[in-house]
C-alpha positions as CSV (number, residue, x, y, z in Angstrom):
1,X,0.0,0.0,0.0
2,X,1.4,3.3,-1.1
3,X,0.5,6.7,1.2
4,X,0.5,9.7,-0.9
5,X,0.9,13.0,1.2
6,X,-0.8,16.3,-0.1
7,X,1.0,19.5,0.5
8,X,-0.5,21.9,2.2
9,X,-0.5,25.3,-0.4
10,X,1.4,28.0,1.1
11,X,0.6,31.5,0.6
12,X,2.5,34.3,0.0
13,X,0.9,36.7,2.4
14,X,2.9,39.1,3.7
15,X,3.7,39.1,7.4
16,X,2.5,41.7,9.8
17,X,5.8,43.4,10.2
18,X,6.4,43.8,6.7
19,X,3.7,45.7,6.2
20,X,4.5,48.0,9.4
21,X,8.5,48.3,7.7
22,X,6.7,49.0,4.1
23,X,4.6,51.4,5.6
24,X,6.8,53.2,8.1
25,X,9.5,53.6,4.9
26,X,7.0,54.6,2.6
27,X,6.0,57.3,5.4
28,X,9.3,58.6,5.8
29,X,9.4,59.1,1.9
30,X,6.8,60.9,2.0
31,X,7.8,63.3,4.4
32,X,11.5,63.9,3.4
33,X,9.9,64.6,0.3
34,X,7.4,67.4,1.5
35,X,10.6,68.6,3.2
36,X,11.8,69.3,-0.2
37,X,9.6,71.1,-1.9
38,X,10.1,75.0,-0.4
39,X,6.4,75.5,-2.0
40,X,4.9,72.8,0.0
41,X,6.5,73.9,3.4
42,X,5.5,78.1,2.5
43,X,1.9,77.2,2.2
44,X,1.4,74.2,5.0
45,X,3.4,76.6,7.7
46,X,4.2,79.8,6.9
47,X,1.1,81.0,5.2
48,X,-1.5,79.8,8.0
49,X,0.6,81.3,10.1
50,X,0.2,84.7,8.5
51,X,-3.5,84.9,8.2
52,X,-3.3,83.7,12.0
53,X,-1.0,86.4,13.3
54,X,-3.0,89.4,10.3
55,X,-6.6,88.4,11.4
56,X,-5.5,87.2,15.2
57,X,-3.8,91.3,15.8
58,X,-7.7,92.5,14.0
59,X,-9.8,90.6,16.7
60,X,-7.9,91.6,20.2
61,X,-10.4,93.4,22.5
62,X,-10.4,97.6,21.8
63,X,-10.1,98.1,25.6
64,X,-7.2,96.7,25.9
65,X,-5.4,98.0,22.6
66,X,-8.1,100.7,21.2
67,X,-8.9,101.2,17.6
68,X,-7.3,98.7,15.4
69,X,-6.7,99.7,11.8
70,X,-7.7,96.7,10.3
């Protein structure tokens, strides 16, 4: 009598930790390259931060300042 054994398919399926490694280096990509572009940084930090500071100095109380010009 003859036994025949089946193997069992494997699958390619990525482990867990790859995908945390392929993400985490696809992450820091990402950001070194919005690090990079100059344009990207101006209008993510610098120009929020303008309107904040222009229309933050407009709204203080007038007791405290009096008349603002804005």
């Amino acid at each position: 009598m003859s036994t025949t054994t089946t193997d069992t398919p494997t699958t390619n399926k990525p482990s867990l930790n790859s995908q945390g490694t392929a993400f985490r280096s696809l992450s820091v990509s990402i950001a070194k390259g919005f690090l990079r572009d100059k344009g990207a940084l101006f209008f993510a930090l610098i120009f929020p931060l303008m309107f904040l500071v222009l229309f933050g100095g407009c709204s203080t109380p007038m007791r405290r300042r009096g008349p603002t010009s804005c």
